[in-house]
C-alpha positions as CSV (number, residue, x, y, z in Angstrom):
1,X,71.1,-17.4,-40.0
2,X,69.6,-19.9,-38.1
3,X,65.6,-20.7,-38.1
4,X,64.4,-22.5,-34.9
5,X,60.9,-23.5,-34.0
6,X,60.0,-23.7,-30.3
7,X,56.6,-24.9,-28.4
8,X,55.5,-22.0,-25.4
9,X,53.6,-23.9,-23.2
10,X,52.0,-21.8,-20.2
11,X,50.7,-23.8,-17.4
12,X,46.8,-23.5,-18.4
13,X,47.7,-25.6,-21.3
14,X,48.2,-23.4,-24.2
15,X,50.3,-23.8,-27.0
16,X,51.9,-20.9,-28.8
17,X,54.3,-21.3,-32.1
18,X,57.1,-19.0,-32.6
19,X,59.9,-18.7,-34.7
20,X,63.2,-17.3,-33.9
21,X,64.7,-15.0,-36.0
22,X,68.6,-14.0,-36.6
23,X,70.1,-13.4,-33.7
24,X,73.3,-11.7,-33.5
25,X,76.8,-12.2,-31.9
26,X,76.9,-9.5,-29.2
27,X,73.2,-10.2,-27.9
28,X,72.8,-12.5,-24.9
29,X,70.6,-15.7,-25.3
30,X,67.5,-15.1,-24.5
31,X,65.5,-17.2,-21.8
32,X,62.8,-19.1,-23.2
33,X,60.2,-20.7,-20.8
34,X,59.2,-24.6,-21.5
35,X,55.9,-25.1,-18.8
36,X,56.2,-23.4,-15.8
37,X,60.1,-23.9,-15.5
38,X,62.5,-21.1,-17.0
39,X,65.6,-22.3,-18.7
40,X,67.8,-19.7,-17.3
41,X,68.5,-18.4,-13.8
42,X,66.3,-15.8,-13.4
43,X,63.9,-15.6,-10.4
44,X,60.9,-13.3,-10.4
45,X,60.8,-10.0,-8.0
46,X,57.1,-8.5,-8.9
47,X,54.1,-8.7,-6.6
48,X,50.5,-9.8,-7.9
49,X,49.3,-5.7,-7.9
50,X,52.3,-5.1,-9.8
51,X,51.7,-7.6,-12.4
52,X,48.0,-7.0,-13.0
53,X,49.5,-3.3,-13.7
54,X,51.9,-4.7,-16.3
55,X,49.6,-6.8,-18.3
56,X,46.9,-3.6,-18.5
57,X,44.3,-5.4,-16.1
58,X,42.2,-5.5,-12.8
59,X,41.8,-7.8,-10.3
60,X,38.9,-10.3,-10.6
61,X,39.1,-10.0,-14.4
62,X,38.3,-13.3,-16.2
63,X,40.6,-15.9,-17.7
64,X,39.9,-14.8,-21.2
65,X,40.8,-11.4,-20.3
66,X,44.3,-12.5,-19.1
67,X,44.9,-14.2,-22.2
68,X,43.9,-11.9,-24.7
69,X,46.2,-9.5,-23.2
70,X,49.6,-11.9,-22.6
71,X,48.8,-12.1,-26.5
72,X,48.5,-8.7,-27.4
73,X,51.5,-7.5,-25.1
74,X,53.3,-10.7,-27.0
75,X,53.2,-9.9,-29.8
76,X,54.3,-6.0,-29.7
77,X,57.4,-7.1,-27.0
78,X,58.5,-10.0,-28.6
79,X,62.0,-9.7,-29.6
80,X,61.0,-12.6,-33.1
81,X,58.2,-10.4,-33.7
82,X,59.9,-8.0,-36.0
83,X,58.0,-4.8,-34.6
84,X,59.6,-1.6,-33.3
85,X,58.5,-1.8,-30.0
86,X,60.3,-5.4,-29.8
87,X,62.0,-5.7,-26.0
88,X,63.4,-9.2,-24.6
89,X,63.6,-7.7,-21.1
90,X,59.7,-5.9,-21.6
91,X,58.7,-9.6,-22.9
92,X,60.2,-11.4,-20.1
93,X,58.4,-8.9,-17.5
94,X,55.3,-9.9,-19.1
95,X,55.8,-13.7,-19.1
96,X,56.7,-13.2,-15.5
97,X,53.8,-11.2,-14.7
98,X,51.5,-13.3,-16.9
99,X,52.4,-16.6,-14.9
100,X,51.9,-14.5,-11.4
101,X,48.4,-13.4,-12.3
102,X,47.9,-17.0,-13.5
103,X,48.8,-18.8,-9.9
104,X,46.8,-16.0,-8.2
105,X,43.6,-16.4,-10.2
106,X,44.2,-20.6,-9.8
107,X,44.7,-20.1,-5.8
108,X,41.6,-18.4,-5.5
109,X,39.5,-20.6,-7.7
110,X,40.7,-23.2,-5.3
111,X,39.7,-21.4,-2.3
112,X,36.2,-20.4,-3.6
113,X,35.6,-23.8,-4.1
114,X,36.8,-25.5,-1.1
115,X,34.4,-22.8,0.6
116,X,31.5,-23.6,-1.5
117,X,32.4,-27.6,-0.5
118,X,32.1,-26.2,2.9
119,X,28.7,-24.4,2.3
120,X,27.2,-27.2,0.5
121,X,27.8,-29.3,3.3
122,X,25.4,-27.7,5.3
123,X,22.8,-26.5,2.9
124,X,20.1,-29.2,1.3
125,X,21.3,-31.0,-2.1
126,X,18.6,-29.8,-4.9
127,X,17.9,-32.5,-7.4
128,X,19.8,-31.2,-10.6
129,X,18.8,-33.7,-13.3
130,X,15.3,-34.9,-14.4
131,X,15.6,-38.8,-12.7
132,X,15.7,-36.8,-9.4
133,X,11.9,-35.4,-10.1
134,X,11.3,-39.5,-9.9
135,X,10.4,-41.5,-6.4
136,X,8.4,-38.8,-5.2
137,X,11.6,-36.5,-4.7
138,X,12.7,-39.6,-1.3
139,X,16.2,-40.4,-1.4
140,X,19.5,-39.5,-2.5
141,X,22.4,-40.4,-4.4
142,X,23.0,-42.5,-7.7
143,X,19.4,-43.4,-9.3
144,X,19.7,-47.0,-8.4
145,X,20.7,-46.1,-4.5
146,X,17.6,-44.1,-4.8
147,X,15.2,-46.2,-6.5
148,X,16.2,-48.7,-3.5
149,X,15.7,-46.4,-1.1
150,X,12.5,-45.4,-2.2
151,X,11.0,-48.9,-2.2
152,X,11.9,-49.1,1.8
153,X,10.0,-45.3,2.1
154,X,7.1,-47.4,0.3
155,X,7.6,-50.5,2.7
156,X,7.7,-48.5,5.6
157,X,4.5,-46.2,4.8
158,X,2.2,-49.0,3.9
159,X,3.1,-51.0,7.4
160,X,1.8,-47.0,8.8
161,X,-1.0,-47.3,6.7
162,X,-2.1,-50.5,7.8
163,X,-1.5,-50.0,11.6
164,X,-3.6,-46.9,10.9
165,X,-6.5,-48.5,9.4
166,X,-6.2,-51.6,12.3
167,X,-6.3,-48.5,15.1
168,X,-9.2,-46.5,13.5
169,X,-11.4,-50.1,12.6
170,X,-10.7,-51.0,16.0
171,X,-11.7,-47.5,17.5
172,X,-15.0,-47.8,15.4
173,X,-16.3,-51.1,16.5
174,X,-15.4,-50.0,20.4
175,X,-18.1,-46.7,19.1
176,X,-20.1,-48.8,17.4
177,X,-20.3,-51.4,20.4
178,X,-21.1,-48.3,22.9
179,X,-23.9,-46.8,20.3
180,X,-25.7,-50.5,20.5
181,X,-25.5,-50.5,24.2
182,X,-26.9,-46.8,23.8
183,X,-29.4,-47.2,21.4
184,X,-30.6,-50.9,23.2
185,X,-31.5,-49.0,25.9
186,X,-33.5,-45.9,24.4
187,X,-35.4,-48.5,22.5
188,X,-36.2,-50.7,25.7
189,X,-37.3,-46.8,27.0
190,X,-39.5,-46.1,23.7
191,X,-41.0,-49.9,24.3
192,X,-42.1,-49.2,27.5
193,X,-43.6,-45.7,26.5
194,X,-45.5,-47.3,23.5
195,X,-47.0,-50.3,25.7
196,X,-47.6,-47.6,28.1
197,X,-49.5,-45.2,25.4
198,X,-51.0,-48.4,24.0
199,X,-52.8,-50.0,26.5
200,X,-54.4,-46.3,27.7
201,X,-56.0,-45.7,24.3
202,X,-57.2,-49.7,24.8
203,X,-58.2,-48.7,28.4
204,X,-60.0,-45.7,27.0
205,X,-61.9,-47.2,24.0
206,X,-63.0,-49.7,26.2
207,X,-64.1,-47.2,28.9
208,X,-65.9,-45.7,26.4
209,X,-67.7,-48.5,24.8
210,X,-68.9,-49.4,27.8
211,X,-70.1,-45.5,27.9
212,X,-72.1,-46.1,24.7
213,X,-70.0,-43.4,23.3
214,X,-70.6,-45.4,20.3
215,X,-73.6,-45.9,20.1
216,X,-74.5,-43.2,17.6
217,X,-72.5,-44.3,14.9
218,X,-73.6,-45.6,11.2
219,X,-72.8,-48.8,10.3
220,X,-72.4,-49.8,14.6
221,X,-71.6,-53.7,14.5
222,X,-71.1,-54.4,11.1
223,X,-67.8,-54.9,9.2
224,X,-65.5,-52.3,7.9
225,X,-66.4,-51.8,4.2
226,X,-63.1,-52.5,2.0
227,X,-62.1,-49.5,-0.3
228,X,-59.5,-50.8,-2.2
229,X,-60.3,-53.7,-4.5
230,X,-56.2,-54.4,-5.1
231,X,-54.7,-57.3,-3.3
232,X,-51.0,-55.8,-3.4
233,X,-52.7,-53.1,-0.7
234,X,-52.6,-54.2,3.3
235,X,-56.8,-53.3,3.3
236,X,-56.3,-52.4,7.4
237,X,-53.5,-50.0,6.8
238,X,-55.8,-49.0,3.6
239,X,-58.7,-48.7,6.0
240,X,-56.5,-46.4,8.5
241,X,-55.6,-43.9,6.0
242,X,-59.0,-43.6,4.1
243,X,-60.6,-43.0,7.6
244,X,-57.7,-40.5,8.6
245,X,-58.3,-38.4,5.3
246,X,-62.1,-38.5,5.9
247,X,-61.7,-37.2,9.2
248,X,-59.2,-34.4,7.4
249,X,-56.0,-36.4,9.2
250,X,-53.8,-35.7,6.0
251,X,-49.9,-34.6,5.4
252,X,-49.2,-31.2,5.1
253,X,-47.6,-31.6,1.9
254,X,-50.7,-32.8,0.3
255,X,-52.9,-30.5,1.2
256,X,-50.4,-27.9,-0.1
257,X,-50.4,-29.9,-3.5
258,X,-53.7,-30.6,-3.6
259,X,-54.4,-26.6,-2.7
260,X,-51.7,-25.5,-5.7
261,X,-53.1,-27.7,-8.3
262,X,-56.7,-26.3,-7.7
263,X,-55.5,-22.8,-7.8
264,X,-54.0,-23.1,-11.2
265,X,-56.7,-24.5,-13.2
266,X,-59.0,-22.1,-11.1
267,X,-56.6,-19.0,-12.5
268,X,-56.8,-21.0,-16.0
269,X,-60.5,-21.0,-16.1
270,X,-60.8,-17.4,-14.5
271,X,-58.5,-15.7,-17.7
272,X,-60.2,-17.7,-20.4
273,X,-63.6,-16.7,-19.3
274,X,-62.6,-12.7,-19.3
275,X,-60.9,-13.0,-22.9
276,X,-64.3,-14.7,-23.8
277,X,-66.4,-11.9,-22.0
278,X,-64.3,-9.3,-23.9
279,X,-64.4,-10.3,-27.5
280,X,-63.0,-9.2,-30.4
281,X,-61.8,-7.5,-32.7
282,X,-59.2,-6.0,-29.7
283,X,-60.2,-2.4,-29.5
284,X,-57.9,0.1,-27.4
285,X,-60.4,-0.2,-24.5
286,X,-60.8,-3.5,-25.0
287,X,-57.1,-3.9,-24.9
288,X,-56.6,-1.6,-21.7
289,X,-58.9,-4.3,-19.8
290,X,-56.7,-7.1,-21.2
291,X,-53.9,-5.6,-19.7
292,X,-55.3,-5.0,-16.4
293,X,-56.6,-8.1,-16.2
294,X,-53.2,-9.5,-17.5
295,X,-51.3,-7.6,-14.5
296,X,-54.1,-9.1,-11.9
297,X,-53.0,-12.6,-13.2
298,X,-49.5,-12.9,-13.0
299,X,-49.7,-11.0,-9.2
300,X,-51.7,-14.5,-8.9
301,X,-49.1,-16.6,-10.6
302,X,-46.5,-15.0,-8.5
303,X,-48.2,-16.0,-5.2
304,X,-48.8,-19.1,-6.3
305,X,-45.0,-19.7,-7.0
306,X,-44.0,-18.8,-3.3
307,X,-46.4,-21.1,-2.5
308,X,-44.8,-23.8,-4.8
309,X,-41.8,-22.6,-2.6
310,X,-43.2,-23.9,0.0
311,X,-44.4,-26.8,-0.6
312,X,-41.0,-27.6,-1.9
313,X,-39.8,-27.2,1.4
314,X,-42.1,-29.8,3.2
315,X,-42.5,-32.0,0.6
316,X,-40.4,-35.6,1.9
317,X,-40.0,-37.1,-1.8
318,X,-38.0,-35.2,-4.6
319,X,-40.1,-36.5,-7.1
320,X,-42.8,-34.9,-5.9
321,X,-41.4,-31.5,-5.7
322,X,-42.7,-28.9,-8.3
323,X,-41.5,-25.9,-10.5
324,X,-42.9,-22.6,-10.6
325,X,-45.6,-21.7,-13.3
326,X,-44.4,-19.2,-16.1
327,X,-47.2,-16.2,-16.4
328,X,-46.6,-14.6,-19.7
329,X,-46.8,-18.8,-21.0
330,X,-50.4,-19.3,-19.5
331,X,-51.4,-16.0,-20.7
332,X,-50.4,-17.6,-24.6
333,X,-51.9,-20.2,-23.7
334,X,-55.3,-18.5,-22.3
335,X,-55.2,-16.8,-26.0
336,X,-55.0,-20.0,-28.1
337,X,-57.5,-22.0,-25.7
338,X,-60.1,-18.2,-26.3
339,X,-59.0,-19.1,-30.3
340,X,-59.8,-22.5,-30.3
341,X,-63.0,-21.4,-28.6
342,X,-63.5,-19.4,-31.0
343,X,-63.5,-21.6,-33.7
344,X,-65.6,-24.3,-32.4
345,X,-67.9,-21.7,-32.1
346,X,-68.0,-20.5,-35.6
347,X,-68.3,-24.0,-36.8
348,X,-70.8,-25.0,-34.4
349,X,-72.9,-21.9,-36.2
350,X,-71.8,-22.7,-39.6
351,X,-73.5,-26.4,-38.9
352,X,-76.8,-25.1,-37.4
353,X,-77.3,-22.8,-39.9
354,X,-76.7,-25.5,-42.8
355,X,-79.6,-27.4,-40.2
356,X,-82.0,-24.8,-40.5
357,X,-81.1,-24.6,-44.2
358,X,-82.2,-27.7,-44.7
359,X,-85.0,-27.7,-42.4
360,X,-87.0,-24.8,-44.3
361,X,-86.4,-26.6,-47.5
362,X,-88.1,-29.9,-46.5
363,X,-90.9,-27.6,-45.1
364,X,-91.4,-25.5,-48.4
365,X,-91.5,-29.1,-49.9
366,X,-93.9,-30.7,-47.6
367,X,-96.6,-27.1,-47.8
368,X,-96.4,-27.8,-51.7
369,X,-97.2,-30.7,-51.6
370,X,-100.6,-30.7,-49.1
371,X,-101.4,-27.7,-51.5
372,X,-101.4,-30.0,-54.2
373,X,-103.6,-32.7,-51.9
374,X,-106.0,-29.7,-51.1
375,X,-106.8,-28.7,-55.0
């Protein structure tokens, strides 16, 4: 007997250890394969349909699949593998089959990917690693090729940038030139209209002096009296506007405030003198006339706040602009002012009575005693 150890090496780089067994006189040698070279003369004759029949598969199956069964039809044909089914001619139809369906699967991985090298030259490259989010997604290539070519993009957008801003300050001070020229002349037209408008009203005051118009006037001849005491105050422009608000010459907006703020403590007054004119204890007609009179009140607070609206509306400072007034918290407070009231009251009384006390006492006194001066 003879025991001999030989490497199978298929041409996807497997290794496969097997071990010859005894081999006897009258059976021919039989062809082992080293790589993808046989050691004897024999050529194969099978087609690629023919050999995925002989190793049990389908076309398009996976490289796995080809392997696991060249192994599993190995082992049951090989002639060292001591099985009953062991065939050298079987095995070799396999090996043959197995290394055809191994070419064909390699030929069309290459054509698949020459094709996709194709496609990919005409479709967009993706950015496939996380540097490539980087550099605002400008470039391509190695990161250092891109980091370079990123720095031009930046280069070349900040020279647009200033241009842009050189164009656009330009185009402003061209507008801005135009809207002095504009405006130089509307105020040359609103100079002319005012020393127009001025010198009538002068024209007419003095036409009218010369009337005697005038005449009938308190104070005629004598100087304007100052109102304002405070030297931070210009006293004509004082003197304007105190003679304006005599004369009822006065802003919208403060008359509306003016208006509001009298209405308020008017409606204050108005609730507090019906709780006062009602009394207590609260009876259930008492407490009826409350309510009614409660309902009357916050119809009033309601048009009061739409005309706080209003005034909001007109008023030219933010400051002065005013929030609306809450009924059910003046109607609290028309109860605690009736309570306080109230309690005034009861100590005013306490305090005259103690007076009159004290008066009768030093009366009694003084009666004794000019009885006493009598006997």
């Amino acid at each position: 007997t003879k025991w001999l150890c030989v490497m199978l090496t298929n041409n996807i780089g497997h290794h496969f250890m097997v071990r010859q067994a005894m081999i006897p006189r009258n059976l021919k040698p039989f062809p082992y394969i080293s790589g993808n070279r046989m050691l004897s003369g024999y050529k194969p004759k099978s087609n690629i349909k023919d050999s995925y029949k002989i190793l049990e598969l389908e076309e398009g199956c996976s490289l796995d699949d080809i392997r696991n069964s060249y192994r599993s039809l190995a082992k049951k044909y090989h002639p060292d593998s001591g099985s009953a089914t062991a065939d050298s001619e079987a095995f070799m139809k396999v090996e043959e089959a197995y290394r055809v369906v191994l070419s064909d699967v390699a030929t069309k991985k290459k054509s698949s990917e020459s094709n996709e090298e194709e496609e990919d030259q005409f479709k967009s490259k993706a950015p496939q690693h996380r540097h490539y989010l980087s550099f605002e997604g400008v470039g391509f290539g190695t990161p250092s090729q891109r980091e370079k070519q990123y720095m031009q993009f930046r280069v070349d957008r900040a020279t647009e940038q200033v241009l842009e801003y050189r164009k656009q300050r330009l185009e402003s001070q061209y507008a801005a030139t135009d809207l002095m020229k504009a405006k130089d002349v509307r105020q040359s037209k609103k100079v002319k209209i005012t020393q127009a408008v001025e010198r009538l009203v002068e024209d007419l005051i003095q036409e009218s002096m010369a009337k005697g118009d005038f005449d009938n006037l308190s104070g005629k001849g004598k100087p304007l009296q100052k109102f304002s005491d405070c030297p931070h105050i210009d006293p004509m422009t004082h003197n304007l506007n105190r003679i304006l608000i005599d004369n009822g010459y006065q802003p919208e907006w403060i008359l509306m405030q003016k208006e509001i703020r009298e209405t308020i403590e008017r409606l204050r007054k108005n609730i507090v003198a019906s709780r006062s004119k009602l009394g207590g204890p609260m009876t259930p007609y008492r407490q009826k006339q409350w309510n009614h009179i409660c309902e009357q009140f916050i119809e009033d607070i309601r048009k009061l706040n739409k005309r706080i609206d209003n005034f909001n509306l007109v008023v030219p400072i933010l400051s002065r602009q005013m929030v609306h007034f809450s009924a059910d918290k003046e109607i609290v407070r028309a109860q605690k002012t009736y309570e306080a009231l109230m309690e005034n009251r009861d100590a005013s009384n306490s305090d005259t009575k103690e007076n009159e006390e004290e008066k009768v006492k030093s009366f009694g006194w003084k009666s004794s005693l000019f009885k006493w001066l009598n006997l």
